[in-house]
Structures are given as structure tokens and as C-alpha cells.
C-alpha positions as CSV (number, residue, x, y, z in Angstrom):
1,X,163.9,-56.9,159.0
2,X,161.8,-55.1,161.4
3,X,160.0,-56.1,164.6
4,X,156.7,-56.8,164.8
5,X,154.8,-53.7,166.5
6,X,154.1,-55.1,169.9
7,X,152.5,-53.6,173.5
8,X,154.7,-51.1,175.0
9,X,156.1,-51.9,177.8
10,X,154.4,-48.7,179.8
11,X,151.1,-50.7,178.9
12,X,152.3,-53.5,180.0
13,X,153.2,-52.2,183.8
14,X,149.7,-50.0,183.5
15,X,147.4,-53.1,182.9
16,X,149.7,-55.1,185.5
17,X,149.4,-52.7,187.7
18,X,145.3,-52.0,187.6
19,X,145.7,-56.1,188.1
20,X,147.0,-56.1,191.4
21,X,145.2,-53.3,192.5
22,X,142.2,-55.0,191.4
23,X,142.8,-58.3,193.2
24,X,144.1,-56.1,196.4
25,X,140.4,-54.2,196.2
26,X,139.0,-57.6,196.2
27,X,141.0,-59.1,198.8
28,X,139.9,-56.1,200.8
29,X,136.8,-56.0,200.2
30,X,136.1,-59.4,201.1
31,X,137.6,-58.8,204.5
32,X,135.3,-56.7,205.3
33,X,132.2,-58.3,203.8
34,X,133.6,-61.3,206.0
35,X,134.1,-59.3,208.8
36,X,130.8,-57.7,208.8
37,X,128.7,-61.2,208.9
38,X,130.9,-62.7,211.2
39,X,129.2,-63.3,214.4
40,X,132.1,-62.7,216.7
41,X,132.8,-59.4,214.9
42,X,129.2,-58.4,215.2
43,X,129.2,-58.9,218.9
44,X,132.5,-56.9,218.7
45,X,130.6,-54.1,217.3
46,X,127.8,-54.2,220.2
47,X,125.8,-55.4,217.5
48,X,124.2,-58.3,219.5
49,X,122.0,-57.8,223.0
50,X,119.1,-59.1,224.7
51,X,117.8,-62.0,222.6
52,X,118.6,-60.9,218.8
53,X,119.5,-64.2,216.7
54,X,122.9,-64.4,217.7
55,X,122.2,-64.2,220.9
56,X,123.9,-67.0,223.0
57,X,120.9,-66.6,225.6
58,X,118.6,-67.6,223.1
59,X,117.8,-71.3,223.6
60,X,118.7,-72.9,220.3
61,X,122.0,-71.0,220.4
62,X,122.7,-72.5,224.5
63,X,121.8,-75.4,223.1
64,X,124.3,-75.9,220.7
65,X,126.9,-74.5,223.5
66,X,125.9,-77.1,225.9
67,X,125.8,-79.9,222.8
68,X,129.4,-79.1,221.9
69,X,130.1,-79.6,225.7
70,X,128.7,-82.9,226.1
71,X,130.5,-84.0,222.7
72,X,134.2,-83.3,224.2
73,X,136.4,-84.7,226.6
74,X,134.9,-82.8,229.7
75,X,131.1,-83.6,229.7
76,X,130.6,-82.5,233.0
77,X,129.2,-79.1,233.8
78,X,130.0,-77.2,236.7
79,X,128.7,-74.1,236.2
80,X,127.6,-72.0,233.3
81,X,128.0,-68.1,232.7
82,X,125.9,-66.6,229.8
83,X,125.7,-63.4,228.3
84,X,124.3,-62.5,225.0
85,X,127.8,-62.7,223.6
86,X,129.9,-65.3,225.4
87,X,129.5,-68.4,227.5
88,X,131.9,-69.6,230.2
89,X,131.5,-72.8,230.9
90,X,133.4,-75.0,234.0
91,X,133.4,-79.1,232.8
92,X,135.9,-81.8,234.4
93,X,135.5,-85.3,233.0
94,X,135.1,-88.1,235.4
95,X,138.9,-88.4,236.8
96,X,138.1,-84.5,237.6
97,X,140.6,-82.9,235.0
98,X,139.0,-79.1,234.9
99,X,139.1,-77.1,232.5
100,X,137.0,-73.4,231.6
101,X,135.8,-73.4,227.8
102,X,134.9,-69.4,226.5
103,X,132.3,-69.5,223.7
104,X,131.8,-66.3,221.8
105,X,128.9,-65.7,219.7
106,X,130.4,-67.6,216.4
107,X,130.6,-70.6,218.8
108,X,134.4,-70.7,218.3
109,X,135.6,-71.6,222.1
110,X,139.6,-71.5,223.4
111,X,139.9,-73.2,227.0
112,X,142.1,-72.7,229.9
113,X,142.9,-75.2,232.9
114,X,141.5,-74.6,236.0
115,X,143.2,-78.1,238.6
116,X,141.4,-81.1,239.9
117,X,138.5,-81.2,241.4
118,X,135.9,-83.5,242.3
119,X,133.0,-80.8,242.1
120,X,129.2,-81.4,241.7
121,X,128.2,-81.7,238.5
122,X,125.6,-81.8,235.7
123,X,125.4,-83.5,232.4
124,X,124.2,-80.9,230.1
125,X,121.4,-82.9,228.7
126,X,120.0,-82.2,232.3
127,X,120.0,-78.8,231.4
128,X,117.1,-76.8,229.8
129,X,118.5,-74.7,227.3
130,X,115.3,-72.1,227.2
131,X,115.7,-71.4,230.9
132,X,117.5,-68.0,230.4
133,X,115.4,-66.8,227.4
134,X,112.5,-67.5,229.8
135,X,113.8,-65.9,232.5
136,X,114.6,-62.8,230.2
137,X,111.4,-62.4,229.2
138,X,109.8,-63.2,232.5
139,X,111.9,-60.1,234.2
140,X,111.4,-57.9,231.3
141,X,107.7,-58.2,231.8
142,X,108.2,-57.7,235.3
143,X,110.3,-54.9,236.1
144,X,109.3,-53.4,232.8
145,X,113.6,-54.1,231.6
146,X,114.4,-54.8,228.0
147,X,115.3,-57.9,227.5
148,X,118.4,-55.5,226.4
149,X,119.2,-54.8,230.1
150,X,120.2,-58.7,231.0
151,X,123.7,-58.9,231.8
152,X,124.1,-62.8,232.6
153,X,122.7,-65.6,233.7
154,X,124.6,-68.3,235.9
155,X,123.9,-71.8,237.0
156,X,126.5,-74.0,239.3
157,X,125.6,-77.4,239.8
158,X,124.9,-78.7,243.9
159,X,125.5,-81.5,246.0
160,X,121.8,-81.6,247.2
161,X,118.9,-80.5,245.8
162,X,118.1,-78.7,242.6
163,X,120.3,-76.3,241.1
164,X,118.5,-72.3,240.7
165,X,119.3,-70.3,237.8
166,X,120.7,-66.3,238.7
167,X,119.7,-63.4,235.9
168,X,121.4,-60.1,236.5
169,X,120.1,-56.6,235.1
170,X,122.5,-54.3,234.6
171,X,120.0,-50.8,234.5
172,X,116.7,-50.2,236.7
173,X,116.2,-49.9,240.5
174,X,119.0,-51.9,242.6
175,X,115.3,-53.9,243.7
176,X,114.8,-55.6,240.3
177,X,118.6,-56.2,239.1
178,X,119.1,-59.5,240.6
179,X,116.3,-63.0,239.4
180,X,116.4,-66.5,240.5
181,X,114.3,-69.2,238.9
182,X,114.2,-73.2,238.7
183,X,115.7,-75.2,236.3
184,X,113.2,-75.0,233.4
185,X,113.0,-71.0,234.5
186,X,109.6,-70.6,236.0
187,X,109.1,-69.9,239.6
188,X,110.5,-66.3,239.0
189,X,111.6,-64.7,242.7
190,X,114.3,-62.5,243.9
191,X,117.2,-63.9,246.0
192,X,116.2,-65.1,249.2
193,X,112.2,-65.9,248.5
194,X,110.9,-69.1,248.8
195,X,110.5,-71.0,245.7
196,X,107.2,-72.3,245.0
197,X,108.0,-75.6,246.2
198,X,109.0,-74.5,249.8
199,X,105.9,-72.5,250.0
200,X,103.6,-75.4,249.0
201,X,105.4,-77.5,251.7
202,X,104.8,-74.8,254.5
203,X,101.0,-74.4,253.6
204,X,101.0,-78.1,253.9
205,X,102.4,-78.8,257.4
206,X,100.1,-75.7,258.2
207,X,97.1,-77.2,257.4
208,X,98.2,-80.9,259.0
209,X,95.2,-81.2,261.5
210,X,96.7,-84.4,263.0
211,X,99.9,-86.5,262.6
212,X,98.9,-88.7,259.6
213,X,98.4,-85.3,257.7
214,X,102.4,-84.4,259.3
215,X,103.0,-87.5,257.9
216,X,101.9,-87.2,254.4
217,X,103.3,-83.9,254.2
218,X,107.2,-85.4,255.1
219,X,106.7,-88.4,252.7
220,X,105.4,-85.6,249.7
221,X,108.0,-82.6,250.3
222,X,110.9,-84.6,252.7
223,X,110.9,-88.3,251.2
């Protein structure tokens, strides 16, 4: 009796073959599609600067930066370091366990331990996520900068008084690289001006004619 004709068996391993090499392509490919969406990656690539979307100085994208922070174990915020592609971040919770959470610009975050400390601090609600943008585009129009030449931002919270938000160029004149600003990031000066607030007070006690005026000026700037 004979066999039924059948598929050779060099068809067989051909079709099996252009199978795995198939799925392999695929596998490949998708790595790369992947790889070339994924924010991270992009940043990787120098493919994110100034204020494009991904941008971690824009404000939605700080926002949801300082958001995760308050959600965790160490709401506290002791200073912030920005760029367009990370965020360093220094919390402690309230027994002053420290630690220093890295955002890159996927949002994915490792931390490391930095001690104890009992450290001024912020809640990150109390910080205005659209301060750095601002700021960008404040010194851009300034010193005539892209908002591509930003390097960072910083903010540390303080014992006394309101914290001041440093922006750092990294291209132009050595006179425009370096921007402070208040917390909502107006009141744009270089390091070492008075902000607006000390120069109101000084025109005030300037014009005090007499001590009730002195006197109105302590209880308005001083009290």
C-alpha cells in the first residue's frame, strides 16, 4: 500500500523557518517602535530641550513630579533640581528619613538614601509648578536665550522667609547665565538684586516723613 503524498520535510523546515524569522522581525521591530516613543529614550537621544512636551520643566509635567511626591512615603520637599529631562528631588517624611528620588522624562523614578535630617521643608502643594516655564520664558525674552539654553532650575526650601527659585543658562554672556525669581516666578532679577518686595519696603521707610509713617512701614514689610 503506498503512503499518502505528504509535505516534504525541506518544506516543512523552510516554512518553519520563515516563521521564526517572521516573529524575530516582529519582536524586533517592536523594540524599536517602542523604543522610539518611549520618553526616556527620546531624552536619551537629545530629543527633548527647552519646553517641548516632554519636557519636565513644563508645568503640567512638574506637576505630576511633585503629585507623585506628595502621594509617597516622603511628602516633604527639600529641594528640587529640574532640567528638561530629569528631576532630583530631596523629601524626608516627618521622623526625617531622607531620601533623593530621580525622575526621568517617562516619570519612572529610582531613589537613594541620603540620612536623617530635620531640614526645612515644603509640601509640594505649596509649590507652583509653572514657576520654571515662567522663568524660561521670562529669560529667554530677556537675554534673547532659547528657552533651549536652560540648564536647570533649583528650589531648597528655608527656615525663614520665602524660598527663590535659581534658572541656569548654559550659552550667552557669563552676565545673563544665572536668574532668580519668587515662588510663582515673577520678580525676575539676577543673584544678589533686591526683589521687588525689598525694594517697595526701602521706598517706603524712605518716604516715612514722621514716626507713624516708620511705624506703618514695620507693621506692612516687618510684622
Amino acid at each position: 500500500m503506498s503512503e499518502r503524498p505528504g509535505p516534504r520535510e525541506g518544506l516543512i523546515l523552510l516554512l518553519f523557518t520563515l516563521l521564526a524569522l517572521g516573529a524575530s522581525v516582529y519582536v524586533v521591530v517592536g523594540a524599536e517602535l517602542e523604543a522610539r516613543d518611549d520618553p526616556a529614550e527620546k531624552a536619551a537621544r537629545g530629543e527633548v530641550d527647552g519646553l517641548d512636551d516632554l519636557s519636565l520643566l513644563r508645568r503640567e509635567n512638574l506637576a505630576r513630579v511633585l503629585g507623585e511626591v506628595a502621594e509617597g512615603k516622603r511628602p516633604l520637599l527639600l529641594n528640587l533640581r529640574v532640567s528638561a529631562t530629569a528631576a532630583d528631588v530631596t523629601v524626608r517624611d516627618a521622623d526625617g528619613s531622607r531620601k533623593i528620588l530621580s525622575f526621568d522624562a517617562g516619570f519612572d523614578s529610582d531613589e537613594r538614601d541620603f540620612g536623617v535630617g530635620e531640614d526645612a521643608a515644603l509640601a509640594p502643594a505649596a509649590i507652583e509648578a509653572g514657576a520654571p516655564e515662567r522663568m524660561a520664558r521670562a529669560v529667554a525674552r530677556r537675554t534673547g536665550q532659547p528657552v533651549e539654553a536652560v540648564d536647570y532650575v533649583t528650589l531648597a526650601a528655608t527656615s525663614s522667609g520665602a524660598p527663590t527659585w535659581y534658572l541656569a543658562l548654559d550659552s550667552g554672556p557669563a552676565r545673563d547665565r544665572q536668574w532668580v525669581a519668587a515662588m510663582d516666578g515673577s520678580d525676575l532679577r539676577k543673584p544678589g538684586e533686591p526683589s521687588a518686595e525689598q525694594r517697595a519696603r526701602a521706598r517706603c521707610f524712605e518716604r516715612a516723613d514722621d514716626s507713624a509713617e516708620v511705624a506703618r512701614c514695620i507693621e506692612r514689610f516687618d510684622g
